[in-house]
Backbone as JSON, one array per atom type, in Angstrom:
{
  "sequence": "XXXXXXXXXXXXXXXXXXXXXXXXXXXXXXXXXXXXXXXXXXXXXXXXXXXXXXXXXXXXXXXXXXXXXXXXXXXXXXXXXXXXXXXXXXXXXXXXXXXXXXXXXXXXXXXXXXXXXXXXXXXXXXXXXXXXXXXXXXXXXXXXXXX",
  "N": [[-3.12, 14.79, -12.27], [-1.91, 11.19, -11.44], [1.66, 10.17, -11.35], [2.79, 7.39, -12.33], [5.28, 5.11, -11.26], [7.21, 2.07, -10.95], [9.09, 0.56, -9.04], [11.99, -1.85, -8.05], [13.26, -2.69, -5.14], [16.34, -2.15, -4.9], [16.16, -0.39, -7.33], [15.21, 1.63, -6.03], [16.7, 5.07, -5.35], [18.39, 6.68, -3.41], [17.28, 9.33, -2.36], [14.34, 8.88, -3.46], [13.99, 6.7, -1.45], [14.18, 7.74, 0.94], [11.96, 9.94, 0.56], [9.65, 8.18, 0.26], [9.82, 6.9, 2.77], [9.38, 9.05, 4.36], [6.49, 10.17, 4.18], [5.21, 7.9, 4.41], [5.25, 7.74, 7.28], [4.79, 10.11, 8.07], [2.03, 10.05, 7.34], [1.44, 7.4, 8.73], [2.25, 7.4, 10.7], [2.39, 10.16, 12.16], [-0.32, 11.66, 11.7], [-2.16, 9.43, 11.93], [-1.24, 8.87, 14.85], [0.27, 6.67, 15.82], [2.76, 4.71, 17.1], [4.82, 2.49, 15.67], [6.53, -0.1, 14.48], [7.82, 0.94, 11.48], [10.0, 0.58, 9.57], [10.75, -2.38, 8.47], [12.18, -4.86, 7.2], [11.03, -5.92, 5.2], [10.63, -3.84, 2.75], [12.74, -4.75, 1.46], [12.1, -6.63, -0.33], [9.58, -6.33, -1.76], [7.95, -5.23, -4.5], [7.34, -1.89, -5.75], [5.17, 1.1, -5.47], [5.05, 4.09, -6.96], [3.53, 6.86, -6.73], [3.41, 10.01, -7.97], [2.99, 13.36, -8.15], [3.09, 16.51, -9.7], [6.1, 15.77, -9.46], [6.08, 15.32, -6.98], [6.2, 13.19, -3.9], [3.63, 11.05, -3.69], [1.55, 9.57, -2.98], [1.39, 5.91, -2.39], [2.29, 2.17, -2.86], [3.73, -0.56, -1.45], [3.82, -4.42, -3.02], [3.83, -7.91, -2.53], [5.01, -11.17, -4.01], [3.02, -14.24, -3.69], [3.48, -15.33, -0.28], [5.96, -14.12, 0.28], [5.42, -12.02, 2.13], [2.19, -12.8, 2.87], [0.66, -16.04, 2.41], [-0.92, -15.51, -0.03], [-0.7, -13.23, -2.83], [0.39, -10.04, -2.02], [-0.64, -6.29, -0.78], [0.8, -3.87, 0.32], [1.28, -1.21, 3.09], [-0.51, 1.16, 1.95], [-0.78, 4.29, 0.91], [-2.02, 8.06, 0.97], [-1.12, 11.6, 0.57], [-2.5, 13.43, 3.33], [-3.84, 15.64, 2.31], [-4.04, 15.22, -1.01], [-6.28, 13.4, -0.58], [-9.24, 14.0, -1.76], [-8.71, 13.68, -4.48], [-8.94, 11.16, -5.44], [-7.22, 9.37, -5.29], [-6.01, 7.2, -4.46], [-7.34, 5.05, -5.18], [-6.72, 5.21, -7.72], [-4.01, 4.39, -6.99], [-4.24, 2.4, -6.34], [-5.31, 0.77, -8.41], [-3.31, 0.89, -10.38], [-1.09, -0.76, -8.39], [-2.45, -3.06, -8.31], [-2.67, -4.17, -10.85], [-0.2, -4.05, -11.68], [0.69, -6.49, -9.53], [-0.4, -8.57, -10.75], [0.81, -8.08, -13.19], [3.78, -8.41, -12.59], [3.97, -11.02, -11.1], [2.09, -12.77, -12.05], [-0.36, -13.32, -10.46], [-3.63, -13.13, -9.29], [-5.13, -13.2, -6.98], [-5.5, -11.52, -3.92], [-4.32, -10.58, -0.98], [-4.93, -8.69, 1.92], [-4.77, -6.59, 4.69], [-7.1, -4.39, 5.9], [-7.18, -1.48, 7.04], [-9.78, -0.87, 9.12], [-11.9, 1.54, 8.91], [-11.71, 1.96, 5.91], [-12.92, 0.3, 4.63], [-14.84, 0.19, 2.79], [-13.92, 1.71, 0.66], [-11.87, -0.52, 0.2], [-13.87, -2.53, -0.9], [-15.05, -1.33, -2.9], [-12.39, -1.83, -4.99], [-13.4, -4.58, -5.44], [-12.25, -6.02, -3.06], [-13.01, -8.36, -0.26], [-13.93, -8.7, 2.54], [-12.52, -11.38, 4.5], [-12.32, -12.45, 7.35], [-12.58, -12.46, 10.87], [-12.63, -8.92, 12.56], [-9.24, -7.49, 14.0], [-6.99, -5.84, 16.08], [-4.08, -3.97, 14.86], [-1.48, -2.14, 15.96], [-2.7, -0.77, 17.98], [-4.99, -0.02, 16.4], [-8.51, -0.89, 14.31], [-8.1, -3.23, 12.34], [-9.02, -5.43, 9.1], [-9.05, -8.72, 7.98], [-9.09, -8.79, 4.66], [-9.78, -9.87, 0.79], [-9.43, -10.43, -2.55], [-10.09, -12.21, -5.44]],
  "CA": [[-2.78, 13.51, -12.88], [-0.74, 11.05, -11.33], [2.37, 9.7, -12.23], [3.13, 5.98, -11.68], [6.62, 4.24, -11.14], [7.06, 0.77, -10.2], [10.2, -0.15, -8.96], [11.83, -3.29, -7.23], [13.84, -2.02, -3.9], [17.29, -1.95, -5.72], [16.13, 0.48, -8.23], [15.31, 3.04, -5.79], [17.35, 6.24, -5.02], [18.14, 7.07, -1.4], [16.2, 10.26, -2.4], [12.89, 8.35, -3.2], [13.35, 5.99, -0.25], [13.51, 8.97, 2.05], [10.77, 10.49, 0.09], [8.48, 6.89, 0.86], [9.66, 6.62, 4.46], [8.38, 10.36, 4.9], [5.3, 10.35, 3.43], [4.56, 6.51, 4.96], [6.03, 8.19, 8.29], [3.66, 11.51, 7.91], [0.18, 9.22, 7.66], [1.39, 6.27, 9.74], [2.67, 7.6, 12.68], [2.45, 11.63, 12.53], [-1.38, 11.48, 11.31], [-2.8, 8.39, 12.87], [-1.0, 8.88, 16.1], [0.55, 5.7, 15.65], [4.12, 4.64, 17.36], [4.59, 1.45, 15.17], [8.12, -0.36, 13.43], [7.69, 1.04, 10.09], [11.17, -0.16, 8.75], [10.64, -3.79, 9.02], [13.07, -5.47, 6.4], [10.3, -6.26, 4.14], [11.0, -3.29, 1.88], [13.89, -5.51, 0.14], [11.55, -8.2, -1.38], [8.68, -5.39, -2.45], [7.98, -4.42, -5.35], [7.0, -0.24, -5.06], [4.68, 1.86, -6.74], [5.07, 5.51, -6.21], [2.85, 7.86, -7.45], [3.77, 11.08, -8.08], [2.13, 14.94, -8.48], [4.53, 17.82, -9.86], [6.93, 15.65, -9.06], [6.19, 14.95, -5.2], [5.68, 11.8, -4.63], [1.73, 11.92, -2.85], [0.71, 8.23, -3.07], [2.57, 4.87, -2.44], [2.17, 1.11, -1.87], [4.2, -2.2, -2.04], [3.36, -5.29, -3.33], [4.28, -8.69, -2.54], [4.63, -12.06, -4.66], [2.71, -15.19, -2.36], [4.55, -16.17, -0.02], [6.79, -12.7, 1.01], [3.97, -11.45, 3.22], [1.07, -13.32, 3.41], [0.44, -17.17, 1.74], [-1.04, -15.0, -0.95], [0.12, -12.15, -2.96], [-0.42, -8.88, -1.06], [-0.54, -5.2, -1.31], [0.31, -3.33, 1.75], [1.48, 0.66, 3.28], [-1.37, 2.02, 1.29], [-1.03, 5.49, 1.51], [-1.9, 9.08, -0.48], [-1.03, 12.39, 1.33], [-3.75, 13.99, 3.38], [-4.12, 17.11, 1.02], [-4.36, 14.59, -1.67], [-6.7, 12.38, -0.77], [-9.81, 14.14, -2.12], [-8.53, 13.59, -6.1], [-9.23, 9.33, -5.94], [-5.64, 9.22, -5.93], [-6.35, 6.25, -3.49], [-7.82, 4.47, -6.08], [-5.62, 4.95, -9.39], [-2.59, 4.01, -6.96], [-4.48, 0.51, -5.69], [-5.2, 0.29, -9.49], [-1.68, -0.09, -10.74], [-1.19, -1.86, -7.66], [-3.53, -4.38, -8.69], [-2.52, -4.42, -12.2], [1.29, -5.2, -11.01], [0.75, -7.73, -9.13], [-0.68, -9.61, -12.07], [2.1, -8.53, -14.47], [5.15, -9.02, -12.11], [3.76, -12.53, -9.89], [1.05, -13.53, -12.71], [-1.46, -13.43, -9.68], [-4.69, -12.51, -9.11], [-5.89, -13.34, -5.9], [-4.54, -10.47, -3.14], [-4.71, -10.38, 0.21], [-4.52, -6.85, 2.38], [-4.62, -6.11, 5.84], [-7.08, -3.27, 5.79], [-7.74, -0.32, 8.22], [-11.16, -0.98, 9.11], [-12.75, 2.44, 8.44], [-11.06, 2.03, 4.8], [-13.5, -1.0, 3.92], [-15.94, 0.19, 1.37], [-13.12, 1.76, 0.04], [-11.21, -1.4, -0.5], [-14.95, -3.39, -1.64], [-15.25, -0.67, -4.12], [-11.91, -2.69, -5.68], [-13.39, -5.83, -5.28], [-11.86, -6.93, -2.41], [-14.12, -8.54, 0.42], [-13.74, -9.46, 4.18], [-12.57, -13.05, 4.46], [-11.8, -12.78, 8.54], [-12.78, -11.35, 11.82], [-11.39, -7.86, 13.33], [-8.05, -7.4, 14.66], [-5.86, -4.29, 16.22], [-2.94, -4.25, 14.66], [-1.08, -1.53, 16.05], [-3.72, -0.58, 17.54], [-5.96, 0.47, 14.7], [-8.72, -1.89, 14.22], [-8.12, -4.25, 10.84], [-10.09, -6.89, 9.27], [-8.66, -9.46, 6.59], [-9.86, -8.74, 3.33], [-9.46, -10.76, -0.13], [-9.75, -9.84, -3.87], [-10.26, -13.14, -6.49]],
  "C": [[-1.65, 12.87, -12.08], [0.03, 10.03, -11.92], [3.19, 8.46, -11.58], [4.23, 5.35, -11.85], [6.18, 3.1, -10.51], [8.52, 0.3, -10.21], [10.65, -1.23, -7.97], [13.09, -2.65, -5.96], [15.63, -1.27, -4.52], [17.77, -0.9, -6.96], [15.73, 1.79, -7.5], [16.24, 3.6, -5.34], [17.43, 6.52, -3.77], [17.21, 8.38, -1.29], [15.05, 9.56, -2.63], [12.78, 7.29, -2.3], [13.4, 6.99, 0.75], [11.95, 9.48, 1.53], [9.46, 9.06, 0.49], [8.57, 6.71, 2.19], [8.83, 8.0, 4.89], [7.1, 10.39, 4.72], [4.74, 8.83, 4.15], [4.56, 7.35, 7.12], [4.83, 9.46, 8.68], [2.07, 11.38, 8.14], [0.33, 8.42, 8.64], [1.54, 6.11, 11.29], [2.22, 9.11, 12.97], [0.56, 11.58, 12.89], [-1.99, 10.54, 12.2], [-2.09, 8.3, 14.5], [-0.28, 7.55, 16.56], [2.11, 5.15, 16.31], [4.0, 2.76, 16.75], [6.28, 1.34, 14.65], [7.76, -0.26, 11.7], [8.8, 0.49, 9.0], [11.38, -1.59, 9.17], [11.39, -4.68, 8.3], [12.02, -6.14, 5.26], [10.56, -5.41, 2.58], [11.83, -3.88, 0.77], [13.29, -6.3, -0.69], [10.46, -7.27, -1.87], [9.04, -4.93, -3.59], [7.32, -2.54, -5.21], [6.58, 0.16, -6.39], [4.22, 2.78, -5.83], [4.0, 5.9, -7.11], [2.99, 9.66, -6.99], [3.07, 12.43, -8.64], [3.1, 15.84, -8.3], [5.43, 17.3, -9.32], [7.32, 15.37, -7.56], [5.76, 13.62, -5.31], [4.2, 12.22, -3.33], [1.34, 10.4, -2.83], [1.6, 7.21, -3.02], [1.6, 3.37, -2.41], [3.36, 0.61, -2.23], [3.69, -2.89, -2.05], [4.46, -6.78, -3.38], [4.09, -9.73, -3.1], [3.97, -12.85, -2.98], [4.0, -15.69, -2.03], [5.72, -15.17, 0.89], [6.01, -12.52, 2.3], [3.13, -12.33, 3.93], [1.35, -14.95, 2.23], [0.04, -16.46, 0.07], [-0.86, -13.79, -1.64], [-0.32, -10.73, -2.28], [-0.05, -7.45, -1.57], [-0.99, -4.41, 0.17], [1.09, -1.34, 2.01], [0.73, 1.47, 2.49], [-1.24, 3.82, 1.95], [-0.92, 6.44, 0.9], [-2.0, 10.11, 0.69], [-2.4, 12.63, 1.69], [-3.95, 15.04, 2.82], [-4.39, 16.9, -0.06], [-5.47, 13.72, -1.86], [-8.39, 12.74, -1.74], [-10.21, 13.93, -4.03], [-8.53, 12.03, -6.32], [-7.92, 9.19, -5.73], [-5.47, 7.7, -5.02], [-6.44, 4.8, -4.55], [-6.95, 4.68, -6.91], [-4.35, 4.37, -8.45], [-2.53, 2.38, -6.47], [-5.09, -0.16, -7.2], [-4.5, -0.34, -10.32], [-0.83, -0.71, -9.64], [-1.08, -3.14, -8.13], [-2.99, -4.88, -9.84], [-0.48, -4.94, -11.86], [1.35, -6.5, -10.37], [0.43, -8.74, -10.24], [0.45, -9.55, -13.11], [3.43, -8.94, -13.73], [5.32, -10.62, -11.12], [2.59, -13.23, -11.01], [-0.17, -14.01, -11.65], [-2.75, -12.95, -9.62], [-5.69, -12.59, -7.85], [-5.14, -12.77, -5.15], [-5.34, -10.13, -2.28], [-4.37, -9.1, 1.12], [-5.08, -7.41, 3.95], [-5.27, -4.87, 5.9], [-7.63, -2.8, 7.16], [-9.2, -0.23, 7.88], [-12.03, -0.05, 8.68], [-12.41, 2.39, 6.71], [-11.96, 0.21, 4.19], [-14.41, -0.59, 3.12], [-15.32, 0.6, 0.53], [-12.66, 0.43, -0.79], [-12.54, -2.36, -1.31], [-14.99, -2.63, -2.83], [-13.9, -0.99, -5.69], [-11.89, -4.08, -5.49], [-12.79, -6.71, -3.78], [-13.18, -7.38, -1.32], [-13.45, -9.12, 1.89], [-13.87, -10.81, 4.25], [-12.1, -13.33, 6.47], [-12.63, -11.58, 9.88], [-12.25, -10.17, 12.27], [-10.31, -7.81, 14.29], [-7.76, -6.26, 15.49], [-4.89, -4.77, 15.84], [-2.36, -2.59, 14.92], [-1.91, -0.38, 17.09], [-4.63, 0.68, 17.29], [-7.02, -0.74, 14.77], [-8.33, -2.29, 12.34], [-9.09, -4.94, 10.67], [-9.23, -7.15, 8.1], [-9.51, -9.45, 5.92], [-8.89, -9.75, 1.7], [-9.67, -10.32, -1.43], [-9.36, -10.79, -4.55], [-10.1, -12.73, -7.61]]
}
């Protein structure tokens, strides 16, 4: 089961922002092979939703009102340990995601940046490809949308 926090940058602990840089740090760069600027000053205007197992944290994103990020509200650093990922945990953490963004921005239209192999994934919450493929980092992307 996991266990969902949502806090706004200010409310976290220097222990659970180490604990999110590691764990973002562990998939983003260790994992994907990735040399990328993961501390980008965006963190301060995010809202954060950890998700947590026995107390580890195993799952993350942030979420931005329109306008932070992208023109429209967004939901980005998706990420659930790899030892985790077989329990959906992917899913319940782009759930209350989803469901934040609507209670803390009253939005409902959310735009992502996803990692291209990670697209039936994200269709399977509605979202849909509104753009051609990118590299961002490179990784390929494609802009996706969720109404």
């Amino acid at each position: 089961m996991l266990q969902i926090q949502v806090k706004t940058f200010s409310e976290i602990s220097t222990t659970e922002l180490y604990a999110i840089l590691q764990l973002r740090s562990e998939v983003f760069v260790v994992e994907q092979d990735c040399v990328y600027q993961d501390i980008d000053y965006k963190d301060q205007k995010a809202i954060h939703i950890l998700g947590y197992k026995n107390e580890k944290l195993i799952a993350y994103t942030r979420i931005f009102k329109p306008g932070d990020y992208f023109n429209d509200a967004s939901i980005g650093r998706v990420v659930v340990a790899e030892n985790q990922r077989k329990f959906g945990y992917g899913f319940v953490i782009m759930q209350h995601s989803i469901k934040a963004v609507k209670e803390y921005f009253n939005e409902t239209t959310i735009k992502i940046s996803a990692q291209k192999y990670l697209k039936n994934f994200y269709e399977s919450l509605d979202f849909e490809q509104i753009g051609e493929e990118y590299l961002e980092d490179n990784i390929p992307h494609i802009p996706m949308i969720k109404k």
